[in-house]
N, CA, C and O atoms as CSV, one atom per row, in Angstrom:
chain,resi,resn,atom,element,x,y,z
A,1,UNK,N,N,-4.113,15.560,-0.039
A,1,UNK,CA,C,-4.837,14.611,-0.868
A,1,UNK,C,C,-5.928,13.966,-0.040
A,1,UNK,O,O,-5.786,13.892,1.181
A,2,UNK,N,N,-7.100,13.457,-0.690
A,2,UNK,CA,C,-8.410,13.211,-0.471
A,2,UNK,C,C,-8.188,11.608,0.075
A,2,UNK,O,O,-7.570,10.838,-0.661
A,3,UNK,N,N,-8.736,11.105,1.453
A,3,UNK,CA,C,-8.140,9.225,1.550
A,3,UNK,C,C,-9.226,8.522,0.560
A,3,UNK,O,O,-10.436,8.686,0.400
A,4,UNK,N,N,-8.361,7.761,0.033
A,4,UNK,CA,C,-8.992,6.906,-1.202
A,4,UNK,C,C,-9.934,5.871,-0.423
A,4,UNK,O,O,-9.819,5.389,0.704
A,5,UNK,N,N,-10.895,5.700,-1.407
A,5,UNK,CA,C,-12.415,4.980,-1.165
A,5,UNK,C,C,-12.161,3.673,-1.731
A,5,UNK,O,O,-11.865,3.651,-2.926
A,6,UNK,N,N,-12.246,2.101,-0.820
A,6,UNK,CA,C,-12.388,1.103,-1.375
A,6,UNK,C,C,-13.560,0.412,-1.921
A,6,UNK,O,O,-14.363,-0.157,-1.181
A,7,UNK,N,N,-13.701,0.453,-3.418
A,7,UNK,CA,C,-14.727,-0.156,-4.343
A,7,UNK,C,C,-15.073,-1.389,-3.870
A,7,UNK,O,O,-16.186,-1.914,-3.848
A,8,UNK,N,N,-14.348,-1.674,-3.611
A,8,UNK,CA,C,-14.513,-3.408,-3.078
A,8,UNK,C,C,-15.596,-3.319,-1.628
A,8,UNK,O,O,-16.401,-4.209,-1.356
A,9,UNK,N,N,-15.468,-2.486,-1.086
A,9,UNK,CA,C,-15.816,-2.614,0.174
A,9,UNK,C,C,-15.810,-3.998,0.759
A,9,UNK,O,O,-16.865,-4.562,1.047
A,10,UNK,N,N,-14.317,-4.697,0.986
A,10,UNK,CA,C,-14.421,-5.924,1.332
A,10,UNK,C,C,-13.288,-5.757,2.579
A,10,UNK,O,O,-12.326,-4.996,2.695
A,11,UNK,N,N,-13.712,-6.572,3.258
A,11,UNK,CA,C,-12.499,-6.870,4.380
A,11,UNK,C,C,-11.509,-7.783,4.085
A,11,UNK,O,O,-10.725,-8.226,4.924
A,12,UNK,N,N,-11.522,-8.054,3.006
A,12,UNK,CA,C,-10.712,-8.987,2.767
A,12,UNK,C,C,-10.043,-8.560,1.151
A,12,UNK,O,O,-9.746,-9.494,0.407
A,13,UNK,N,N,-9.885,-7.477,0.795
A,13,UNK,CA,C,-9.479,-7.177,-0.720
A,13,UNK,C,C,-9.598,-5.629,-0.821
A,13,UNK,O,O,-10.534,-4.890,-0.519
A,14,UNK,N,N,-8.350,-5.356,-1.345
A,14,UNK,CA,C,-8.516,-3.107,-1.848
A,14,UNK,C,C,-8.734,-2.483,-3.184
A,14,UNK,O,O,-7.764,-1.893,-3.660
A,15,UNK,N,N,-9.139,-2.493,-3.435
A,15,UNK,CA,C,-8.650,-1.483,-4.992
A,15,UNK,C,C,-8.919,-0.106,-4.463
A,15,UNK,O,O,-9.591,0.108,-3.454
A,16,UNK,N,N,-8.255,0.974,-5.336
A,16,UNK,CA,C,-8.372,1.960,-5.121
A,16,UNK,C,C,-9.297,2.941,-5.955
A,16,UNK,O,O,-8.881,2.952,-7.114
A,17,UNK,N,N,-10.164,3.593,-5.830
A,17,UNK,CA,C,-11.047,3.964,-6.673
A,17,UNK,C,C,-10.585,5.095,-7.550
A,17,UNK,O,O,-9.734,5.933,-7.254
A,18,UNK,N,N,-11.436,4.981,-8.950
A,18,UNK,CA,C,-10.501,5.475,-9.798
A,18,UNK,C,C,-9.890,7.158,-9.767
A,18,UNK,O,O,-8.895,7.428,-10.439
A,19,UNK,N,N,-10.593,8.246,-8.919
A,19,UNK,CA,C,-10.189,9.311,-8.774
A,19,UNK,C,C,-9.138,9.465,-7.793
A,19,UNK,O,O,-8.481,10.496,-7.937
A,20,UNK,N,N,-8.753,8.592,-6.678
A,20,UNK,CA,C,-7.252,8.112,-6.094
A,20,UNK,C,C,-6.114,7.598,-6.949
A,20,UNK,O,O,-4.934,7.940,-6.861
A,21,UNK,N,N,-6.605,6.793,-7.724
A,21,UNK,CA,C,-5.636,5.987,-8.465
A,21,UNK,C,C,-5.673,7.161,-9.917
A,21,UNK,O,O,-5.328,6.597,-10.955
A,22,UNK,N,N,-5.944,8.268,-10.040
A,22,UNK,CA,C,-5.489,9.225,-11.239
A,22,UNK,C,C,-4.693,10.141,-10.279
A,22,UNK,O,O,-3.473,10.245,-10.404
A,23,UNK,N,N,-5.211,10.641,-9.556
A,23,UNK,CA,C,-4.463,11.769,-8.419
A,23,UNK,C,C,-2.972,10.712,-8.600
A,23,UNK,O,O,-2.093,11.031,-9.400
A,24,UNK,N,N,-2.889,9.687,-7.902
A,24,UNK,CA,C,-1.730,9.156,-7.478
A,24,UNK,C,C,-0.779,9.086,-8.892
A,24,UNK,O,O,0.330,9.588,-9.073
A,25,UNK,N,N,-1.526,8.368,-9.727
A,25,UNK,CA,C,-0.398,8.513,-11.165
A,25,UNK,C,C,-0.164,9.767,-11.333
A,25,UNK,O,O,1.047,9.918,-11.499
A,26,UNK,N,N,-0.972,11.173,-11.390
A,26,UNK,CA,C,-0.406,12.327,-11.911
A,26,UNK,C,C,0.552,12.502,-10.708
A,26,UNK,O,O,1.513,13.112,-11.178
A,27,UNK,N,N,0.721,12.330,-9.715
A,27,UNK,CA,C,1.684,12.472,-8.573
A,27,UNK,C,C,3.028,11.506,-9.226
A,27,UNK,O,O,3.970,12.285,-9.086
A,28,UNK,N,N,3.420,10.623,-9.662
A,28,UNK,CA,C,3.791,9.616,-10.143
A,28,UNK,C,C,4.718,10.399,-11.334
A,28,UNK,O,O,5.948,10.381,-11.311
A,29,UNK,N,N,4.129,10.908,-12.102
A,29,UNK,CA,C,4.025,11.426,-13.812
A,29,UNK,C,C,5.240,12.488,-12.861
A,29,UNK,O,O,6.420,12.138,-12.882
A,30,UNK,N,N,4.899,13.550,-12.197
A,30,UNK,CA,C,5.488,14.191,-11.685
A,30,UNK,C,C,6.782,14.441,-10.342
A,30,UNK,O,O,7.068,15.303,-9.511
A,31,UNK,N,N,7.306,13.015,-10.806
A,31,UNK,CA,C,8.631,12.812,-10.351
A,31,UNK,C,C,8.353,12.530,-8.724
A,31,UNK,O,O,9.379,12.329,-8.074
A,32,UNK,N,N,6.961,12.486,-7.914
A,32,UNK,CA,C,6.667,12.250,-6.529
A,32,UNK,C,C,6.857,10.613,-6.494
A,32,UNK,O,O,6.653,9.768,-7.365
A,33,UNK,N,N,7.299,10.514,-5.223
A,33,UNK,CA,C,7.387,9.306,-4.492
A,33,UNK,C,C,5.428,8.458,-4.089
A,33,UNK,O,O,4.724,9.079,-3.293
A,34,UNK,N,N,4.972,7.393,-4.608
A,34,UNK,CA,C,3.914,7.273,-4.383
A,34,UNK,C,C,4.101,5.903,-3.397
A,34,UNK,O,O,4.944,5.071,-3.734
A,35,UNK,N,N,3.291,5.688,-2.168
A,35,UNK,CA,C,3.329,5.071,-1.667
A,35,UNK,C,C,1.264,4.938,-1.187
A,35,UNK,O,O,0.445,5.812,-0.902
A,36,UNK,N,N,1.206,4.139,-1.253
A,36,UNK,CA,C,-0.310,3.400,-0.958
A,36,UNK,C,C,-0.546,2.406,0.240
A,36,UNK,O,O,0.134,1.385,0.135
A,37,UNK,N,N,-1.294,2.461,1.277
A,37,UNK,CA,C,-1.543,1.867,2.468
A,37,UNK,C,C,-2.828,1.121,3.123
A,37,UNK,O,O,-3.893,1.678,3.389
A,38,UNK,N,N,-2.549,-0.120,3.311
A,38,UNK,CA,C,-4.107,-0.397,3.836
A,38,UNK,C,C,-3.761,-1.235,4.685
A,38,UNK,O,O,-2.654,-1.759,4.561
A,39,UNK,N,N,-4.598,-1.581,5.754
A,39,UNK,CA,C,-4.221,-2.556,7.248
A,39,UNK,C,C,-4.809,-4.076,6.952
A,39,UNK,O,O,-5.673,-4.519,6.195
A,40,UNK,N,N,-4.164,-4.487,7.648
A,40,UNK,CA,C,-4.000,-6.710,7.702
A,40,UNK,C,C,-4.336,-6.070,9.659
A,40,UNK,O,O,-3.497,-5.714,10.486
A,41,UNK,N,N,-6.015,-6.164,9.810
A,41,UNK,CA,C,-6.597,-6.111,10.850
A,41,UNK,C,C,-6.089,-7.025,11.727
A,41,UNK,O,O,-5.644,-6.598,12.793
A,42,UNK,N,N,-6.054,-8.671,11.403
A,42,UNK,CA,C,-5.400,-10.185,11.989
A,42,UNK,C,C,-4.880,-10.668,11.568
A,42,UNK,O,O,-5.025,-11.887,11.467
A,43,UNK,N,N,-3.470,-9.668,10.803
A,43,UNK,CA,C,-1.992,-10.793,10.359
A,43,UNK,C,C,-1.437,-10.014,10.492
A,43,UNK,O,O,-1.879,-8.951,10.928
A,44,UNK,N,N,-0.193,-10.224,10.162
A,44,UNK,CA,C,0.887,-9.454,10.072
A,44,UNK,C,C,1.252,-8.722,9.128
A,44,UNK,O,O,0.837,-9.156,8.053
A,45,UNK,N,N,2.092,-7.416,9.009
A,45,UNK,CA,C,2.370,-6.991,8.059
A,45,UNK,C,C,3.022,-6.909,6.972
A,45,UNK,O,O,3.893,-6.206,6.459
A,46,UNK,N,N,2.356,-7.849,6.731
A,46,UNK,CA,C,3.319,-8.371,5.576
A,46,UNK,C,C,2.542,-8.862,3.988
A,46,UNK,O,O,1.376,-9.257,3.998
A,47,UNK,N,N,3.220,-8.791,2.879
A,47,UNK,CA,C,2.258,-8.791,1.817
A,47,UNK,C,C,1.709,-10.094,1.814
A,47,UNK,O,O,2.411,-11.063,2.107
A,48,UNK,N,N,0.201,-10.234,1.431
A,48,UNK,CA,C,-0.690,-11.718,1.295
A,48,UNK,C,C,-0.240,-11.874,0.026
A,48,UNK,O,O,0.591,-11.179,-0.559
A,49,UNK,N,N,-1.013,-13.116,-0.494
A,49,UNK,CA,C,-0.480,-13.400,-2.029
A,49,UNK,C,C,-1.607,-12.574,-2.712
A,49,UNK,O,O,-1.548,-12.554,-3.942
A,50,UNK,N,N,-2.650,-11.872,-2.107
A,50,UNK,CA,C,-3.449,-11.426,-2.778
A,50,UNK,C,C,-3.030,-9.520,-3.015
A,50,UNK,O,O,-3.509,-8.833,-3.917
A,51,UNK,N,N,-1.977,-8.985,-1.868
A,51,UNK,CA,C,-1.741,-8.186,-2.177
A,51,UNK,C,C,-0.352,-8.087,-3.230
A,51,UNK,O,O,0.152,-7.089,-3.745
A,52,UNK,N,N,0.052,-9.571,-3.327
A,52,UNK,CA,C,0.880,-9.620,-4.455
A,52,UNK,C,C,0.566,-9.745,-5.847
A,52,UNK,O,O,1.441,-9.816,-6.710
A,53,UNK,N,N,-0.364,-9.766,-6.027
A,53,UNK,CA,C,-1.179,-9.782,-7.107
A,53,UNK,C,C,-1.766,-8.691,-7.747
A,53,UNK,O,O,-1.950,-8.515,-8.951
A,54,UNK,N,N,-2.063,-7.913,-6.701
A,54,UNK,CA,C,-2.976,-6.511,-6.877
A,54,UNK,C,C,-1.759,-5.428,-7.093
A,54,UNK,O,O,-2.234,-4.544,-7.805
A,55,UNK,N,N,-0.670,-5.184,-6.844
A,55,UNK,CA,C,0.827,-4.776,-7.197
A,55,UNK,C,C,1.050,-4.551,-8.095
A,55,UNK,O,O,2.125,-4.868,-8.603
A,56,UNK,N,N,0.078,-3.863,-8.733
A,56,UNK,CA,C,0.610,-3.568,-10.624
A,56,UNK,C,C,1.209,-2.472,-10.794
A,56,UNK,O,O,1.220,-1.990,-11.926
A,57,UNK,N,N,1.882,-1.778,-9.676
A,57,UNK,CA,C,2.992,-0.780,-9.807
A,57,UNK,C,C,3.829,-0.790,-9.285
A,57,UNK,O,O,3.842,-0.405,-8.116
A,58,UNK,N,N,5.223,-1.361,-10.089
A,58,UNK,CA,C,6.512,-1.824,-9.143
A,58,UNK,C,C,7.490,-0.824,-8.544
A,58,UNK,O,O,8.525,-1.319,-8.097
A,59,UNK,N,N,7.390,0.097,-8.482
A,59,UNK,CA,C,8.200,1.329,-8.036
A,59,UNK,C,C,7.200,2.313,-7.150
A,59,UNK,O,O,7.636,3.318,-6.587
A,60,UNK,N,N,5.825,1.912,-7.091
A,60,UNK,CA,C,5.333,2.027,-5.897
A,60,UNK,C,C,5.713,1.655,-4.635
A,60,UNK,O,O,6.468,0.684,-4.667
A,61,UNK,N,N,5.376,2.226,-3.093
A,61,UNK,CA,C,5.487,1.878,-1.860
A,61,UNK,C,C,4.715,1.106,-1.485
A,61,UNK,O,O,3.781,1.418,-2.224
A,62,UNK,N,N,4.187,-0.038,-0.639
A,62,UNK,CA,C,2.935,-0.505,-0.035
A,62,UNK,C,C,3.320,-0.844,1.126
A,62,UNK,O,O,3.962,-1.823,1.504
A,63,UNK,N,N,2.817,0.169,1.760
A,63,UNK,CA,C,2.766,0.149,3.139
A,63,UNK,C,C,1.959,-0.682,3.858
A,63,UNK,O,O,0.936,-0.801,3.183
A,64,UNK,N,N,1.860,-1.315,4.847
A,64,UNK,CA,C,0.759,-2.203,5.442
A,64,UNK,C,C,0.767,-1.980,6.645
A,64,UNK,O,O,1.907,-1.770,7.060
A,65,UNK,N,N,-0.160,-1.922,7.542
A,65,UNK,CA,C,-0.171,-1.464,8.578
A,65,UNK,C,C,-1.110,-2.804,9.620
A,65,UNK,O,O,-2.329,-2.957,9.544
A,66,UNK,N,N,-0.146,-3.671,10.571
A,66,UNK,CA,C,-0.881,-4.726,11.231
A,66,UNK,C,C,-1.332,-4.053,12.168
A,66,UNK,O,O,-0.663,-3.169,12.703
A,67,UNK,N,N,-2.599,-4.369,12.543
A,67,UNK,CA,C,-3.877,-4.446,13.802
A,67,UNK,C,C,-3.667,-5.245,14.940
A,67,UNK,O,O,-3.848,-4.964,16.125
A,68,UNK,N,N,-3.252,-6.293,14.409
A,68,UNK,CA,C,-3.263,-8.147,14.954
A,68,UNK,C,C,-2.832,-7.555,16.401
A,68,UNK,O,O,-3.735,-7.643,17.234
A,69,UNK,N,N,-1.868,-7.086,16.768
A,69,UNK,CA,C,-1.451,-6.382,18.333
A,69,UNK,C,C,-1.817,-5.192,18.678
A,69,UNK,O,O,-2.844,-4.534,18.840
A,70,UNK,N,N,-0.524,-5.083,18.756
A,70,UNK,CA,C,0.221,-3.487,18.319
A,70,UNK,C,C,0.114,-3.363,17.574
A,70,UNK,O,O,-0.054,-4.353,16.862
A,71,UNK,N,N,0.097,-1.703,16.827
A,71,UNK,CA,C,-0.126,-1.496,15.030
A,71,UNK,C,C,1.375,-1.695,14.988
A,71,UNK,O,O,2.142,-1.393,15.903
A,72,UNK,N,N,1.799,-2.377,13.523
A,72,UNK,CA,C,3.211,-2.139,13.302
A,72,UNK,C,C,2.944,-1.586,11.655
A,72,UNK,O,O,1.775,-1.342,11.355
A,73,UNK,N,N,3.769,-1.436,10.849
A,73,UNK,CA,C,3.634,-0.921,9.939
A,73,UNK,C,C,5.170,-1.213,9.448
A,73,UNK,O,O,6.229,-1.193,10.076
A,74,UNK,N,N,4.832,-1.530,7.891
A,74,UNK,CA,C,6.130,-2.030,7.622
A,74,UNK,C,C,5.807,-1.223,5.745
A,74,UNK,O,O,4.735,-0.912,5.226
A,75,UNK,N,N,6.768,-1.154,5.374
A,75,UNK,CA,C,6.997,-1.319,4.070
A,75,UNK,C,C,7.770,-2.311,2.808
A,75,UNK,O,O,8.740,-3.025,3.060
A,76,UNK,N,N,7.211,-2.213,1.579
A,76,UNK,CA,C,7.442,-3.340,1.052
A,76,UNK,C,C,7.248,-2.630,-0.352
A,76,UNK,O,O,6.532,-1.634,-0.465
A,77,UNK,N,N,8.178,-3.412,-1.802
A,77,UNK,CA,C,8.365,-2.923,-2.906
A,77,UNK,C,C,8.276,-4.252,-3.433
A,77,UNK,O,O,9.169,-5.078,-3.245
A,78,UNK,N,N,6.609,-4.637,-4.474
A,78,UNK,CA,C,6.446,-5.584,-4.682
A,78,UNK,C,C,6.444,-5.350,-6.626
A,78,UNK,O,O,5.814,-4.538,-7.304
A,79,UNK,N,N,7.317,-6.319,-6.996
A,79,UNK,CA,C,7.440,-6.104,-8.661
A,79,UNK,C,C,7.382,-7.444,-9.121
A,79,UNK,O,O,8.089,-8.326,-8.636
A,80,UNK,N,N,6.438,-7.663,-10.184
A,80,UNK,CA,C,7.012,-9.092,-10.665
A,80,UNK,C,C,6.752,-10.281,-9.802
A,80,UNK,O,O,6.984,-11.446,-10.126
A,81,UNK,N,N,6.250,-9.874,-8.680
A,81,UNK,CA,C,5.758,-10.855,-7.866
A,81,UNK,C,C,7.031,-11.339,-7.058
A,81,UNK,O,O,7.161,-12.458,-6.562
A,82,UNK,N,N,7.733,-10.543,-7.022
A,82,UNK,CA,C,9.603,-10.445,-5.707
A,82,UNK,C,C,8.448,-9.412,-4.972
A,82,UNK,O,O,7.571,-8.700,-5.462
A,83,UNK,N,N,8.856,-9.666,-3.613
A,83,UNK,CA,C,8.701,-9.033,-2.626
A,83,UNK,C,C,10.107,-8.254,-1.805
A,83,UNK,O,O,10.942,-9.024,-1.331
A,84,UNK,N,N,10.246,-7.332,-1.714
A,84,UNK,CA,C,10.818,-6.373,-0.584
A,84,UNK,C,C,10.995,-5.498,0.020
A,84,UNK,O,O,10.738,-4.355,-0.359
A,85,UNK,N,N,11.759,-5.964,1.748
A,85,UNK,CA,C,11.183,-5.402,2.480
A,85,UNK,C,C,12.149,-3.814,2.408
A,85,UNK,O,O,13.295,-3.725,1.969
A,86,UNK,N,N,11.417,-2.812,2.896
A,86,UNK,CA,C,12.180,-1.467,2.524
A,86,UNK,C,C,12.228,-0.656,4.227
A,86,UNK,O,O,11.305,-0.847,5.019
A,87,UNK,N,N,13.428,0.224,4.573
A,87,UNK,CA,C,13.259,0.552,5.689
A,87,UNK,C,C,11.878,1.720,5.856
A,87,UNK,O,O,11.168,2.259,5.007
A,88,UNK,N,N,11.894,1.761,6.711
A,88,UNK,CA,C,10.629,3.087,7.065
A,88,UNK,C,C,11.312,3.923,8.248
A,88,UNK,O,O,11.601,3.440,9.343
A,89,UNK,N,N,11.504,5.105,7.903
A,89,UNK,CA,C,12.003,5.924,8.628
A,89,UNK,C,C,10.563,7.114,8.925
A,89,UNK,O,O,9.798,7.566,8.073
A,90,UNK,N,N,10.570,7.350,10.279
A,90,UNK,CA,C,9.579,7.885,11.175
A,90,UNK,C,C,9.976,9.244,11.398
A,90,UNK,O,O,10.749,9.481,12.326
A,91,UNK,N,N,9.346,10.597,10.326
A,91,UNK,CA,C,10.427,11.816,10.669
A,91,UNK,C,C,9.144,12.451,11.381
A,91,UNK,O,O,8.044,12.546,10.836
A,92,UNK,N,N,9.527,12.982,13.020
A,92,UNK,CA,C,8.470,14.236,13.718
A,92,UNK,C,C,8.493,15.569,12.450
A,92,UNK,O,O,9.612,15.950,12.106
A,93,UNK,N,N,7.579,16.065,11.965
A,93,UNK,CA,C,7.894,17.161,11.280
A,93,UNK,C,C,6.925,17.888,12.547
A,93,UNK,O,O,6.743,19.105,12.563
């Protein structure tokens, strides 16, 4: 899959542009696991209230990936505006 283009072009906000965000639902439609990722350059990884907001798919993944150090990368399953945190397992293929 093609890395999705942010419309926003903001450092501070994502959307996903709309030929990512159809790829990903027909991935979705078809019983795949969808998970979506973007980096918190100087915080932590963890969801803002703005990426709690933007969360309009609750059985989606959102991965976040902090800058602020070390990269860490965490995952998170945000519905309804509940946040949680989900393990991430690291497989070498």
């Amino acid at each position: 899959m093609k890395r999705a283009e942010n419309p926003r072009k903001s450092p501070y906000g994502y959307e996903l542009d709309h030929r990512s965000l159809f790829a990903a639902n027909e991935l979705d439609d078809e019983g795949y696991e969808v998970g979506i990722y973007h980096s918190h350059p100087k915080s932590p990884a963890e969801p803002s209230q703005t990426d709690i907001n933007l969360a309009t798919y609750p059985h989606w993944r959102y991965l976040i990936v902090s800058l602020e150090k070390e990269p860490v990368v965490r995952v998170w399953r945000i519905a309804d505006g509940r946040v949680e945190e989900e393990d991430l397992d690291v497989v070498d293929a």
